[in-house]
C-alpha positions as a printed NumPy array, in Angstrom:
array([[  0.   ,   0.   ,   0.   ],
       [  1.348,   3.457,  -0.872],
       [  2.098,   5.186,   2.091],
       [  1.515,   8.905,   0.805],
       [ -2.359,   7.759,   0.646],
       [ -2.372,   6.483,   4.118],
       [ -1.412,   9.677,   5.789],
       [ -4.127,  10.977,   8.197],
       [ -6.596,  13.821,   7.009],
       [ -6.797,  15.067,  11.067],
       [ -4.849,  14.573,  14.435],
       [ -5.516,  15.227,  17.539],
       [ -6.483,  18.892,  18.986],
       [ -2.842,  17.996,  21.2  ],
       [ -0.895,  17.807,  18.227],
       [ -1.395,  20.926,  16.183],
       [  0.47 ,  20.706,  13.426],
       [  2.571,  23.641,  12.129],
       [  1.215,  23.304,   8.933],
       [ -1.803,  21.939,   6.777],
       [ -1.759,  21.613,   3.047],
       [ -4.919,  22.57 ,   1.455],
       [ -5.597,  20.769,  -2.661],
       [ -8.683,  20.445,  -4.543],
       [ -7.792,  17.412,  -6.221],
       [ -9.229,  16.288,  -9.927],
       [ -5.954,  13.545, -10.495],
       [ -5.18 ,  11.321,  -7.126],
       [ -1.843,  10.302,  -8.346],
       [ -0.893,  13.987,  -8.953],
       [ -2.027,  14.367,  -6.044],
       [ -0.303,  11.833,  -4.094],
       [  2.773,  12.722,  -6.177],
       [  2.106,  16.444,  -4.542],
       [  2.401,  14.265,  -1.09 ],
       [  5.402,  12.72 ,  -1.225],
       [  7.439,  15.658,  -2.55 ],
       [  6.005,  17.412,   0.658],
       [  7.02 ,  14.301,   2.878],
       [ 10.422,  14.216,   0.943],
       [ 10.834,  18.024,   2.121],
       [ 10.339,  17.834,   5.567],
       [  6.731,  18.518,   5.933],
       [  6.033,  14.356,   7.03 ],
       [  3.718,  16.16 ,  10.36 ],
       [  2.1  ,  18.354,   8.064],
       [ -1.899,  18.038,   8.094],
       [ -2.773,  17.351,   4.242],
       [ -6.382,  18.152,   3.512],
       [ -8.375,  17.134,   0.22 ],
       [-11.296,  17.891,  -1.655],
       [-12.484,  15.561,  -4.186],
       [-12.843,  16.753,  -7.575],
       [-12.379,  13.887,  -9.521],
       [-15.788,  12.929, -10.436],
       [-16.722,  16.635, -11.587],
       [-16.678,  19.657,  -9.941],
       [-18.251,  19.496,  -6.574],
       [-15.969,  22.171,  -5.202],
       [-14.669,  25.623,  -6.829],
       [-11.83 ,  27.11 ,  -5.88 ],
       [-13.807,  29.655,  -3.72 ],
       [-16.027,  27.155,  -1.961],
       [-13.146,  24.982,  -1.776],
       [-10.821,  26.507,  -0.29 ],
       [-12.902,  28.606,   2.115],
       [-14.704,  25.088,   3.224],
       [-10.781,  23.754,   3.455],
       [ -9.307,  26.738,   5.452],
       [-12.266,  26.558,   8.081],
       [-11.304,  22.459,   8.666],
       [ -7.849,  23.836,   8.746],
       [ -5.364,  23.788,  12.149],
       [ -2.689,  24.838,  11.315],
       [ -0.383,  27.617,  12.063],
       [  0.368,  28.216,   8.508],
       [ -2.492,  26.904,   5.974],
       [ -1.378,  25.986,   2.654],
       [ -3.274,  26.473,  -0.293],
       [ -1.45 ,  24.104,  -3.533],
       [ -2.388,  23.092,  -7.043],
       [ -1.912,  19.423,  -7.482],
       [  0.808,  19.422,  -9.558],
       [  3.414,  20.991,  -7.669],
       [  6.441,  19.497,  -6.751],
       [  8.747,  20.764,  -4.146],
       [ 12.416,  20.351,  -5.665],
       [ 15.102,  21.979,  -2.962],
       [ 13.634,  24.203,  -0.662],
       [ 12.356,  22.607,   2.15 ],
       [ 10.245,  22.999,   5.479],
       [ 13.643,  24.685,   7.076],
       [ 13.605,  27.208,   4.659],
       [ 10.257,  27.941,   4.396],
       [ 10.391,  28.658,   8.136],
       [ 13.634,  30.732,   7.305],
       [ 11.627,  32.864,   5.245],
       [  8.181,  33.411,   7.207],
       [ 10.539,  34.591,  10.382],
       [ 11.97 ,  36.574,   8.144],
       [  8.671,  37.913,   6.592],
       [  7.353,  38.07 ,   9.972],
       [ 10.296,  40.852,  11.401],
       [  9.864,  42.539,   8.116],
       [  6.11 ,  42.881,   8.448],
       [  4.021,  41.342,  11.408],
       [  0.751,  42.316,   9.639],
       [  1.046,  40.149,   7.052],
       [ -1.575,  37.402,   5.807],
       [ -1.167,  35.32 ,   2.803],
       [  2.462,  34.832,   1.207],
       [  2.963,  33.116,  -1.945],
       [  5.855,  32.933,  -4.599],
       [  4.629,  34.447,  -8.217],
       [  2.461,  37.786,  -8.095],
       [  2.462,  41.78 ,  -8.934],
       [  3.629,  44.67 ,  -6.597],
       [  1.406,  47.299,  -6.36 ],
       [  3.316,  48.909,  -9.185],
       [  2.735,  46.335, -11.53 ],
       [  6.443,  44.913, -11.314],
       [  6.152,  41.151, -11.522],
       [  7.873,  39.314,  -8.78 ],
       [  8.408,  35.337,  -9.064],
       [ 10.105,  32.399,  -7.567],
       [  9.41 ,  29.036,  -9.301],
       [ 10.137,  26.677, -12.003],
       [  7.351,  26.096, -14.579],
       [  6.764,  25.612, -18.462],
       [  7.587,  28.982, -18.973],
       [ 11.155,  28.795, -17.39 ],
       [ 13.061,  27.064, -14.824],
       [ 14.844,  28.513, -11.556],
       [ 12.81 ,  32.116, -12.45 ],
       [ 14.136,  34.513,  -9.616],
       [ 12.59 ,  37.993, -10.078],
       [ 12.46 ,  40.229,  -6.463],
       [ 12.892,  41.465,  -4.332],
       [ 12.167,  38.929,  -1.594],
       [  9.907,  39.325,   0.561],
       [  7.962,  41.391,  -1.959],
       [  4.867,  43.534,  -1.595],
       [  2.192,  42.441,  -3.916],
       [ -1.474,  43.512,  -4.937],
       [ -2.141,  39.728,  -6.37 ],
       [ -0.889,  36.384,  -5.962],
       [ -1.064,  33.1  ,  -8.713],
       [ -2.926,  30.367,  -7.099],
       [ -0.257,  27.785,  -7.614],
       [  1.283,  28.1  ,  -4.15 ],
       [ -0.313,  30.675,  -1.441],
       [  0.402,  30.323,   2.041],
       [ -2.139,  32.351,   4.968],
       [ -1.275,  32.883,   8.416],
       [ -3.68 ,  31.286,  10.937],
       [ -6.02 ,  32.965,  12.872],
       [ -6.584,  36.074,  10.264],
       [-10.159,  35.079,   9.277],
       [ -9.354,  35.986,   5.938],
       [-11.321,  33.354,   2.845],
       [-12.351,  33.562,  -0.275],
       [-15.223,  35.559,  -1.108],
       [-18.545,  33.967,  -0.588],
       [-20.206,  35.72 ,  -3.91 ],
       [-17.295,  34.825,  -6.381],
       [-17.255,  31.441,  -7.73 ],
       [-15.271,  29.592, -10.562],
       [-11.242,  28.303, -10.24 ],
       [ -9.558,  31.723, -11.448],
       [ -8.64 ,  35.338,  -9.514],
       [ -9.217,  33.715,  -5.906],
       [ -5.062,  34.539,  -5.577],
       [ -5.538,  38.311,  -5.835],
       [ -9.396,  37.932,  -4.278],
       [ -7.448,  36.685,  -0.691],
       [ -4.824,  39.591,  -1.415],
       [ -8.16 ,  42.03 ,  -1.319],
       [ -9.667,  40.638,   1.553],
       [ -6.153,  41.179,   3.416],
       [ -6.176,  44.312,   2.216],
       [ -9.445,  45.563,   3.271],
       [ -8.415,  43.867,   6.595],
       [ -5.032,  46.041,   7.177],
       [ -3.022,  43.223,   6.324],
       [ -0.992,  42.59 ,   3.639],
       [  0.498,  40.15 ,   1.07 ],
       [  3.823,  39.373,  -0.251],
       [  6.005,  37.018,  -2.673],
       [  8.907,  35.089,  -1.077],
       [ 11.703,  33.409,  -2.038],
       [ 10.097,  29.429,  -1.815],
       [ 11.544,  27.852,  -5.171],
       [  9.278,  25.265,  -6.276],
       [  8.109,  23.471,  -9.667],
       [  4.519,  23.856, -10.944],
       [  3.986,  21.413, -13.851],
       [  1.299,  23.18 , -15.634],
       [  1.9  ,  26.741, -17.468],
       [ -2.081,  28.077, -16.827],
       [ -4.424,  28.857, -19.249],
       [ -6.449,  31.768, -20.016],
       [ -9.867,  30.512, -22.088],
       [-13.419,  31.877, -21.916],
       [-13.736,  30.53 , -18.036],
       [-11.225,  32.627, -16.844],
       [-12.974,  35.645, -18.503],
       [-15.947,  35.005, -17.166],
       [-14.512,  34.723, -13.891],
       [-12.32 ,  38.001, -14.462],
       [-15.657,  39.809, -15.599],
       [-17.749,  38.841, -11.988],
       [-14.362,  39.652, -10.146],
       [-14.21 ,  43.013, -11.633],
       [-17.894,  43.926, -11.121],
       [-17.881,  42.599,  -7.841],
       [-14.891,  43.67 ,  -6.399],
       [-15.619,  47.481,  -8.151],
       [-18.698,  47.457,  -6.286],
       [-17.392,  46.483,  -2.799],
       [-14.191,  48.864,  -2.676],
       [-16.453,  52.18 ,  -4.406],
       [-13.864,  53.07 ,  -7.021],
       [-11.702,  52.551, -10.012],
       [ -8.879,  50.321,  -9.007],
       [ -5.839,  48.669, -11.567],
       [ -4.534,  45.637, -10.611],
       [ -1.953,  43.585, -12.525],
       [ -1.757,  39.743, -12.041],
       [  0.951,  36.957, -13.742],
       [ -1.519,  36.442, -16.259],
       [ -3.945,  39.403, -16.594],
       [ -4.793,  43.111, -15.82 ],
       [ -7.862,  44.165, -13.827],
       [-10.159,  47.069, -13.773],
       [-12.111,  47.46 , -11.019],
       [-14.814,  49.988, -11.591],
       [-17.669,  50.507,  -9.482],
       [-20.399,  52.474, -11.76 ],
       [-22.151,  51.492, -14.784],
       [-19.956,  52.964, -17.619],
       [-16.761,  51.367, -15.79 ],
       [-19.198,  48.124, -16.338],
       [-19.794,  48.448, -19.789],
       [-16.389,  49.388, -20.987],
       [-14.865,  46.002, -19.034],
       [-17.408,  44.01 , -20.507],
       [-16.475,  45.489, -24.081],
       [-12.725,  44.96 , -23.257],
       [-13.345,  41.037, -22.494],
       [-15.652,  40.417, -25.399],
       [-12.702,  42.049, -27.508],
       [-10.163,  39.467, -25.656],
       [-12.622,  36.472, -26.014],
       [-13.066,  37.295, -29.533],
       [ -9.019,  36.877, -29.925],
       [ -9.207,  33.349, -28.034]])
């Protein structure tokens, strides 16, 4: 029997475990395969926590993870796709760089390692289809949005995704809102890891861009540009700022 699938979903209320390991899971062997590079990295008293996806989707990302974090115990939750492999960097350094996150910035909330400053300077750490080792900082860097590959929250913040979004895109830069509107604040660190898949952006993500953009325009009152690894958002709150988004992503689906 493989003992990746053995490992317990929960322990005991005396054993808190530093971390837990969050995955909405469509493939159990890239799953398990997620598992074992964890195991292999130090993280063997980690509490790994699954959704099943694999027989259609049950879960979104936003229910998901929300319904994931609240089963959660750890001090740090992590949030993963699947298919990512840790490759060097292990539980030591991860600790290593949260201290040092946490002295730079004790308000922080979610930490991750691809995203955009508040500038719109892309910051990443990771090896994926679209290059291996890419190191582009500063580390720890301030960010506005995070990819969902790899996000890790602080317990204890309260923060989840939002429970009017829905879909498997933007839920990355939705947490980085939420933290935001919060007076916390998100950041990219240096956590080198391998993501197997390069992401896609089809006529699902720009649906889910399109109810981001309204949604998020409404709740914050005003016009608001935010870059992400894959996209740029306009947040606009009144009907004009509406129309024109909806006119820019029928002009982008149109390309696709």
């Amino acid at each position: 029997m493989n003992s990746i699938a053995a490992l317990p979903e929960t322990i005991s209320e005396a054993a808190a475990p530093e971390f837990s390991i969050c995955t909405l899971v469509t493939d159990h062997a890239q799953w398990l395969a997620m598992q074992a590079s964890f195991v292999a990295h130090g993280f063997g008293h980690a509490e790994f926590i699954h959704l099943d996806n694999s027989q259609g989707n049950r879960w979104c990302a936003f229910t998901g993870l929300a319904e994931m974090i609240r089963r959660a115990r750890g001090h740090f939750i992590i949030c993963c796709h699947q298919d990512v492999r840790l490759i060097g960097d292990c539980a030591a350094v991860l600790r290593a760089r949260l201290a040092t996150l946490e002295a730079h910035d004790p308000s922080w909330a979610i930490a991750g390692n691809a995203g955009a400053s508040p500038e719109g300077q892309l910051l990443i750490r990771i090896t994926d289809p679209h290059g291996a080792d890419q190191a582009r900082g500063p580390f720890p860097g301030l960010v506005h949005s995070l990819d969902e590959n790899f996000l890790l929250l602080k317990g204890g913040t309260g923060i989840v995704p939002s429970a009017d979004l829905a879909g498997f895109h933007l839920y990355g830069t939705d947490l980085c809102l939420a933290a935001r509107q919060a007076g916390r604040s998100a950041w990219v660190i240096d956590f080198h890891l391998h993501h197997l898949s390069p992401g896609r952006v089809d006529a699902g993500f720009l649906r889910c861009q399109a109810a981001f953009e309204k949604a998020w325009g409404q709740r914050i009152g005003r016009s608001s540009r935010i870059r992400t690894t894959c996209t740029h958002l306009t947040l606009r709150s009144c009907w004009r700022g509406h129309l024109l988004g909806a006119w820019r992503l029928a002009r982008r689906r149109w390309r696709l």
